[in-house]
N, C-alpha and C positions, 0 to 999 in steps of 0.2 A: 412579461417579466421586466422588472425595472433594471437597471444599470448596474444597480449593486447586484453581487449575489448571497441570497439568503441561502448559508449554511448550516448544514443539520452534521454535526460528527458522532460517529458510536465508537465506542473503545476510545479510553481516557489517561490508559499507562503512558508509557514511552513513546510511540507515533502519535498518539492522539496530543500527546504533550507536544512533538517537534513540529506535529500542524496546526497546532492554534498559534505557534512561535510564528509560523509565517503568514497567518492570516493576519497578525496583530501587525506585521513588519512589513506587508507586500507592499503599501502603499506609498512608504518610505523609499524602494528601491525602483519603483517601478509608475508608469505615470496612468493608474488603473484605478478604477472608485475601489475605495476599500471592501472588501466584502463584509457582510454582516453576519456575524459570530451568534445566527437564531438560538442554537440548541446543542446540548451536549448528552450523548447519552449512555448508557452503563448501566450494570444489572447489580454493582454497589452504590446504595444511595450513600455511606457513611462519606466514602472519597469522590462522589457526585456534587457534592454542593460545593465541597472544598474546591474540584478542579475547576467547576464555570466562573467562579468568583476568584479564583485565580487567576485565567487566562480569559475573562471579558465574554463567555457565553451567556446569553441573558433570558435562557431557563433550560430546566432538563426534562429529560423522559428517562423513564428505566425501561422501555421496551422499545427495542427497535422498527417493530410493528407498528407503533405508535407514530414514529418520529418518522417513516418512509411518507405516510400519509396524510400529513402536515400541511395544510394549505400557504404556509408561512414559509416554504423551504423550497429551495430551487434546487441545491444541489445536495448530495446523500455524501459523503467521507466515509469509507471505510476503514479503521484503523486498528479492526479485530482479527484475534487468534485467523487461521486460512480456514479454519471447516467451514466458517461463517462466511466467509467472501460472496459468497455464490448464492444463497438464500437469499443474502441482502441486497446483493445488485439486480438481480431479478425483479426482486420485491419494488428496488424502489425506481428501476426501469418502467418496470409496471405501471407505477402511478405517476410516471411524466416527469422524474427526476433527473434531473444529470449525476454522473456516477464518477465518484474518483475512487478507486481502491487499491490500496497498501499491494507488493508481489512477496512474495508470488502470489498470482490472479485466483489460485483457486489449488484445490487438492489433486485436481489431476484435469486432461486435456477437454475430458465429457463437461466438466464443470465450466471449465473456459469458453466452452461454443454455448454452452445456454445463457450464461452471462450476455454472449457478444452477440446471439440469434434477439434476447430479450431488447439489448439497447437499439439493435436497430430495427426490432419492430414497432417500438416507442419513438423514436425519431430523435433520439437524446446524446447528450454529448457523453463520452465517458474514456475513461484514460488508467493509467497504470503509473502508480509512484515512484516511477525511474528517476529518482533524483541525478543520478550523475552525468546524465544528458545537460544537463546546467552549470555541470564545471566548467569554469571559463576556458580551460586548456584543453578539455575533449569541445568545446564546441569549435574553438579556434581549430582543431583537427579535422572536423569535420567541416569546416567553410574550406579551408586549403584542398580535401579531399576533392572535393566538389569543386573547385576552381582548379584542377588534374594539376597544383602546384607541384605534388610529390609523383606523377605518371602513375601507373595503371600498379594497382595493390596487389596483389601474389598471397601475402600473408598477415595474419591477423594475430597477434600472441599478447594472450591477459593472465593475470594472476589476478588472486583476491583472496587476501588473505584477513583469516577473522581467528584471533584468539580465544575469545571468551569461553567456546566451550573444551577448550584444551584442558581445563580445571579439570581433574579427578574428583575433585571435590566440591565443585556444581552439582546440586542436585537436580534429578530427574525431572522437567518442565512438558507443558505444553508442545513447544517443538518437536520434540523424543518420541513423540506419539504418532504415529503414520495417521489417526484416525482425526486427529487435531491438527499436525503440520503437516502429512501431506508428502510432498516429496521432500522434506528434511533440508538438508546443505545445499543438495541442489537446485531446489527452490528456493532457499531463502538468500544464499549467495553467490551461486552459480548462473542465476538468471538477471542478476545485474549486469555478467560478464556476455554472456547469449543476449542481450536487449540491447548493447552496447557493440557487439558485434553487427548485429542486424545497421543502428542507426549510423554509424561509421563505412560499413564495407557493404552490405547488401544481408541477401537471406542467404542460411546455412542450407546445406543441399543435402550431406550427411552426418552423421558425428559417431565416435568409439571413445569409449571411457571407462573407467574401470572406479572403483570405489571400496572405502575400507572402514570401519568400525573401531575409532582407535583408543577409548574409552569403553570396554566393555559390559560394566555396569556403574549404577547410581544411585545415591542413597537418595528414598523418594522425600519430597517436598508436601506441602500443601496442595491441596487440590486446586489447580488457577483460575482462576477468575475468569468461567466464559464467554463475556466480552472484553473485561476492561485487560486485560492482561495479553500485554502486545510490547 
């Protein structure tokens, strides 16, 4: 593999949109060969040709199938709905890709050990999209941590707070769906706080938590787009 990395991304919404931001801009912040922006792919062609000639992908696939198997492609992006997580990192474990995928990692723990049993049967690198390990103020926490500046940590206290679906009147999505997102809040926001605990203070030993439903129903939507809708 050359120096650059030839990149394959699937789902083309909102992450697939914030990671071609940073493939366009890493090279700028950081003293790294750009990577190469191979492939973009999505199972709508209409918003397919608009997003790679938007953000500098320089062709598409509408199947992921396709794009895992790619001789042209080093590393796989995951940036779809979570049912898919776990197909496609396998898949493209499988074929000797390095795997980056969107958290939560998968719809539940079974899915997460075949992902992580596939990557290191394949000998491949792969990772999880914890951006906030990058804030310069949790990393600075973390070097002091680790330099025992602050002495021996006792306790760990997060919040994380997300408005958007406080709406009444947001309608029913992908997320809402156990069989599409999976563990819900606390996969999709609570495992930034748990990733962040682990990379700051060590592993968690037990946990008790309680949970609540506070939008009871929603008026349904369009049916979402089974990859690009992220």
């Amino acid at each position: 593999m050359s120096d650059a990395i030839r990149v394959g991304i699937v789902g083309t919404q909102f992450m697939g949109r914030a990671h071609s931001n940073a493939y366009q801009r890493v090279g700028t912040f950081f003293d790294v060969p750009a990577p190469v922006m191979r492939a973009a792919c999505d199972v709508e062609p209409k918003g397919l040709t608009a997003f790679a000639q938007r953000f500098g992908w320089q062709t598409t696939e509408s199947s992921w199938q396709k794009l895992v198997q790619r001789d042209d492609i080093d590393l796989v992006d995951i940036c779809t709905p979570n049912a898919l997580h776990m197909p496609i990192a396998v898949a493209a474990a499988k074929a000797g890709k390095h795997v980056i995928c969107e958290k939560p990692v998968a719809l539940n723990a079974g899915e997460a050990r075949q992902m992580l049993d596939a990557a290191r049967a394949a000998h491949v690198r792969h990772m999880v999209a914890f951006n906030y390990r990058r804030v310069p103020a949790l990393a600075l926490a973390k070097q002091m941590i680790q330099e025992g500046k602050i002495g021996r940590v006792f306790h760990f206290n997060a919040v994380y707070y997300q408005d958007w679906l406080v709406d009444p009147d947001f309608p029913y999505v992908w997320r809402h769906d156990k069989k599409t997102g999976g563990s819900g809040a606390h996969g999709d926001m609570n495992a930034h706080t748990v990733d962040l605990a682990r990379f700051l203070v060590g592993e968690i030993d037990s946990v008790c938590g309680a949970e609540e439903v506070f939008i009871k129903e929603r008026r349904r939507s369009p049916p979402p787009n089974s990859v690009g809708c992220m």
